[in-house]
C-alpha positions in Angstrom: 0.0 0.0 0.0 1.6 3.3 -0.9 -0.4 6.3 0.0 0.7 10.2 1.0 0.3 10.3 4.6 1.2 14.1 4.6 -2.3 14.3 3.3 -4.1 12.8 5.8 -5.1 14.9 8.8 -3.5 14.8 12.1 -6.9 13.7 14.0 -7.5 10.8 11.8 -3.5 10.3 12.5 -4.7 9.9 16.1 -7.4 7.9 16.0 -5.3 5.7 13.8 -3.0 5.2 16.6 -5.0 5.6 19.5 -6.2 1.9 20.1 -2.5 0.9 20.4 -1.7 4.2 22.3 -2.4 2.8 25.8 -1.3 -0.9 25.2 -0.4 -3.0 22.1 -3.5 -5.0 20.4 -3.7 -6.5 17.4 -6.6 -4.2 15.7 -4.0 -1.3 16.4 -1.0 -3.0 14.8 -3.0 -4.6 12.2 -4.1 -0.6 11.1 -0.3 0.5 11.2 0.9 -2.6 9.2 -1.6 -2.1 6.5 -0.4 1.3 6.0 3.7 -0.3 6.6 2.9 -2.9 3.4 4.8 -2.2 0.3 6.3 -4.0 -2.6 9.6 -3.1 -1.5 10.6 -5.6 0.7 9.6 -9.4 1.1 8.8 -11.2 4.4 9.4 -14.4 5.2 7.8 -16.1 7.7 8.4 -18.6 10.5 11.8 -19.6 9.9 12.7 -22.0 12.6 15.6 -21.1 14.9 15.2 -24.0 17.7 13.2 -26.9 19.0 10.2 -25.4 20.5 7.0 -24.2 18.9 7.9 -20.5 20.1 10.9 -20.9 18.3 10.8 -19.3 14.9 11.5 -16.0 13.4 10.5 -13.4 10.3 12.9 -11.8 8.3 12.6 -8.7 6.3 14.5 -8.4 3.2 14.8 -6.5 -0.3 12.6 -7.9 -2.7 15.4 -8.5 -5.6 17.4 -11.2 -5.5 20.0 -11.3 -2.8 23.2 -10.3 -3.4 26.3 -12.9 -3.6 29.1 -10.5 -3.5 30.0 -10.5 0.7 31.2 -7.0 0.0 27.3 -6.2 -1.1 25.8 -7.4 1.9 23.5 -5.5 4.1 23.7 -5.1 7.6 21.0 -6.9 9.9 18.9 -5.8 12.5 17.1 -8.1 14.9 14.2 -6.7 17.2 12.8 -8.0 20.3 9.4 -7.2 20.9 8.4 -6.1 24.8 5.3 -7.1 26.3 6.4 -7.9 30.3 8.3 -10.9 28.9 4.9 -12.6 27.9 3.1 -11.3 31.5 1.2 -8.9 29.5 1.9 -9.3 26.3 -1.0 -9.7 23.8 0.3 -9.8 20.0 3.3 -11.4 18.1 6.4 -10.9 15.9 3.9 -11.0 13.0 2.7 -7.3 14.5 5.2 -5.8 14.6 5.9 -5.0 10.6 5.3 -1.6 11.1 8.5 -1.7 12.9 10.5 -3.6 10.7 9.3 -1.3 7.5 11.3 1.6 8.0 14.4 0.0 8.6 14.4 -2.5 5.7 13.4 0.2 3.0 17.0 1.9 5.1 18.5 -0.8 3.5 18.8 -3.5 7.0 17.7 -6.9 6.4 15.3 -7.0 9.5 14.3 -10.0 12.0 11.6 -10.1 14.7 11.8 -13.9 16.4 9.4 -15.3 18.5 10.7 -16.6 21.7 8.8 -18.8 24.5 7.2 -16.7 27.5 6.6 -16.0 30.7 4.7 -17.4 32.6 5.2 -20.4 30.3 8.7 -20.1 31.0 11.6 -18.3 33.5 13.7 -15.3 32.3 16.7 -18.0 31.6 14.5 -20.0 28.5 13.6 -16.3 27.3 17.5 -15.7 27.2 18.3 -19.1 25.7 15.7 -18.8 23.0 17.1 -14.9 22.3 20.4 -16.2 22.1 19.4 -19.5 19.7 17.7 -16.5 17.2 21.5 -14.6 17.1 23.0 -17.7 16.7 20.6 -18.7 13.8 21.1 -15.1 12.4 24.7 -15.2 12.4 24.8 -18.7 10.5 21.9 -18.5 8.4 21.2 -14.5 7.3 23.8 -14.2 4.3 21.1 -16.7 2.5 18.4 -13.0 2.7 20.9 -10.7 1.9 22.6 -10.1 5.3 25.8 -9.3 6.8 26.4 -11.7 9.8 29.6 -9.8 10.8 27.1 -6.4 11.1 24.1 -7.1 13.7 22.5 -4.4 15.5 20.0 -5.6 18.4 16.8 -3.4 19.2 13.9 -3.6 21.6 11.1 -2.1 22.9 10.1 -2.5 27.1 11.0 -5.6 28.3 12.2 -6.5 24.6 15.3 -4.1 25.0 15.7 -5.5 28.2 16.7 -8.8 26.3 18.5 -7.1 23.7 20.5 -5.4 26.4 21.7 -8.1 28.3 22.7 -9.8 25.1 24.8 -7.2 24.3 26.3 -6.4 27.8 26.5 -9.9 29.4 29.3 -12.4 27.5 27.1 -15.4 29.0 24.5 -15.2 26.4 26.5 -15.5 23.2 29.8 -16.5 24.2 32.7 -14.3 23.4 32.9 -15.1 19.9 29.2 -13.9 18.9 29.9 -10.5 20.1 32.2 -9.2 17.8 29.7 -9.7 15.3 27.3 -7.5 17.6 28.1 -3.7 16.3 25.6 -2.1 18.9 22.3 -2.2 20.3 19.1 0.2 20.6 16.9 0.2 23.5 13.1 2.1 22.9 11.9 2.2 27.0 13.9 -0.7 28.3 14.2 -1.5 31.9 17.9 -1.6 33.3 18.2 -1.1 36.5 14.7 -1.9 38.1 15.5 -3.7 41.8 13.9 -4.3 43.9 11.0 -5.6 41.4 7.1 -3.6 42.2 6.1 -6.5 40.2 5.5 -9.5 42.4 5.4 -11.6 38.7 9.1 -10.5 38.4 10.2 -12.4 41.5 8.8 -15.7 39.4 10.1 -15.0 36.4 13.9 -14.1 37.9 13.6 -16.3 40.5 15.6 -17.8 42.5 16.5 -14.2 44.2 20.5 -15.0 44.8 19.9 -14.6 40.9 18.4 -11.4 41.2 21.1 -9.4 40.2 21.9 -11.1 37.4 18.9 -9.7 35.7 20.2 -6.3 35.7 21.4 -5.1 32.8 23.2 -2.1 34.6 25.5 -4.9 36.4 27.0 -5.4 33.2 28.0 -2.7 31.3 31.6 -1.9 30.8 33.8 0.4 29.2 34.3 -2.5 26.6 30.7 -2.6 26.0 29.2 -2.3 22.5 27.9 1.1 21.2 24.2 2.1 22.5 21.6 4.5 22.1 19.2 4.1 24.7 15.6 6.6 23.9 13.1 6.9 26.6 10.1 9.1 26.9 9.8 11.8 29.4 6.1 10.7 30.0 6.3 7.4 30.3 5.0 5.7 33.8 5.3 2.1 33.1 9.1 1.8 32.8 10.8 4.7 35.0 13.4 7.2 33.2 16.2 6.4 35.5 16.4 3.1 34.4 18.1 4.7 31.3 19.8 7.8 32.9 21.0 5.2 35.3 22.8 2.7 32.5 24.2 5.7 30.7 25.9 7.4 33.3 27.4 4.2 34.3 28.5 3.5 31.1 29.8 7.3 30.7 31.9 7.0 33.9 33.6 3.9 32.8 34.6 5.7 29.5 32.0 3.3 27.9 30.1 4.3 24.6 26.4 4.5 25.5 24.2 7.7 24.5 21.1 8.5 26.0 17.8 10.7 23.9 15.1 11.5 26.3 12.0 12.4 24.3 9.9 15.2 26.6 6.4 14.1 24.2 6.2 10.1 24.3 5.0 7.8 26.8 5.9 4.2 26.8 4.3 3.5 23.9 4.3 6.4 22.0 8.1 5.7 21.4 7.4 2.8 19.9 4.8 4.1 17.6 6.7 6.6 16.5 8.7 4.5 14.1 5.1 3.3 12.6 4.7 5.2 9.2 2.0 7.5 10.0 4.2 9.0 12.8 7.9 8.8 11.2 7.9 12.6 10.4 6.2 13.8 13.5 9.1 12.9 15.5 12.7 12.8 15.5 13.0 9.2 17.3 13.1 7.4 13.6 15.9 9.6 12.5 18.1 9.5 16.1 18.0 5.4 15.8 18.9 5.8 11.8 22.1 8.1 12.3 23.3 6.2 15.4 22.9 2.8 13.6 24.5 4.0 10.3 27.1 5.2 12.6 27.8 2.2 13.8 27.8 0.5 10.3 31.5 3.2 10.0 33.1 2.3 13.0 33.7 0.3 16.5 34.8 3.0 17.9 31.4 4.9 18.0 30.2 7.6 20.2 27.8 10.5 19.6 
């Protein structure tokens, strides 16, 4: 579907948006991914990563051929989807191509995986399962057009919580995944959030000498990979100092996190900002799209 969206009114804009606004459904992402569909890119579906049902992922690629040449390769980005690690979560990977249309008209071969939930499973078979999609990326994404040797890892709430601690924590992908890891962006993550207000949380991290260990802050170094972490200055499900919080720490150990507080979005609204209908009408698309080409340039990144 292409259609002028500069032409359509802002109020229509907002009643486009509003049924998502206060929490994710799937009439709301269904209405931003009708308006996200193009013939620009191709989607495939439920590649398998891993044993379990839960375990498959999309990927978003250009719709000519793949290239062959290595040097023509595009860079990949994998998102992880939030939801309170399945407590609260109501839609799926396949919701989120309003998310992954922006980035792969960019010119990133994008993949949203599916991974098994709480309270189906702990935080440590989320991690597995997030891990197991990397992995798969890493081994498998040349075949769509992608660069193994250039991942960037996003997520949204709980989803750049998972991102994050892949990226900070060695444990998860083994010291020989993470060079391959350029950087990561975080849209409302939660970093540093003990002790839990969430009496699920002391389930899904449990047992609580491992409590801790679900902290992303507890991991960052000054050898960390390049970040932008963007939060919104209204948002009152994940606290801002979860991400003022990571980035000074980072900051004092010479690491190479940035932080972008946005003053107008909420916890979702900075989600829904990258849908198509909002791209223009804030600058959260362009922040993620300079920092990520950024990264594409150099290890050494900080902005």
């Amino acid at each position: 579907m292409n259609m002028n969206l500069n032409k359509i009114p802002v109020l229509i804009l907002t009643l486009l948006t509003l049924s998502i606004t206060a929490a994710c459904t799937q009439t709301g992402a269904a209405l931003l991914n009708a308006l996200a569909k193009n013939n620009h890119y191709v989607r495939e579906t439920d590649l398998r990563y891993g044993e379990h049902e839960a375990n498959t992922l999309d990927v978003y690629h250009p719709a000519k051929k793949p290239s062959v040449d290595q040097a023509m390769k595009k860079p990949v980005l994998i998102f992880f989807y939030g939801g309170c690690w399945g407590e609260c979560n109501s839609i799926g990977k396949a919701d989120y191509l309003f998310v992954a249309q922006p980035f792969v008209e960019q010119g990133y071969v994008t993949v949203i995986p599916r991974f098994r939930e709480y309270p189906k499973v702990k935080f440590s078979s989320i991690m597995d399962d997030a891990a197991k999609a990397v992995h798969w990326v890493t081994q498998n994404i040349t075949h769509y057009g992608g660069d193994p040797d250039r991942i960037i890892l996003m997520g949204h709430s709980s989803g750049a919580h998972i991102a994050s601690m892949l990226a900070l924590s060695p444990r998860y992908l083994g010291a020989n995944s993470h060079p391959k890891i350029r950087s990561f962006v975080g849209l409302a993550g939660p970093y540093d959030f003990l002790p839990f207000d969430e009496a699920y949380q002391r389930k899904l991290f449990a047992p609580p000498e491992r409590y801790r260990d679900s902290q992303p802050i507890n991991f960052v170094t000054a050898q960390s990979p390049p970040a932008l972490i963007l939060h919104g200055e209204k948002d009152t499900t994940v606290g801002k100092h979860n991400a003022i919080n990571l980035v000074r720490k980072s900051q004092a150990l010479g690491g190479k996190l940035s932080l972008r507080l946005y003053p107008e979005h909420n916890h979702v609204g900075i989600l829904l900002a990258l849908s198509r209908p909002l791209q223009h009408r804030s600058t959260v698309l362009k922040d993620i799209l300079l920092f990520m080409n950024k990264a594409q340039e150099t290890d050494k990144l900080k902005i």
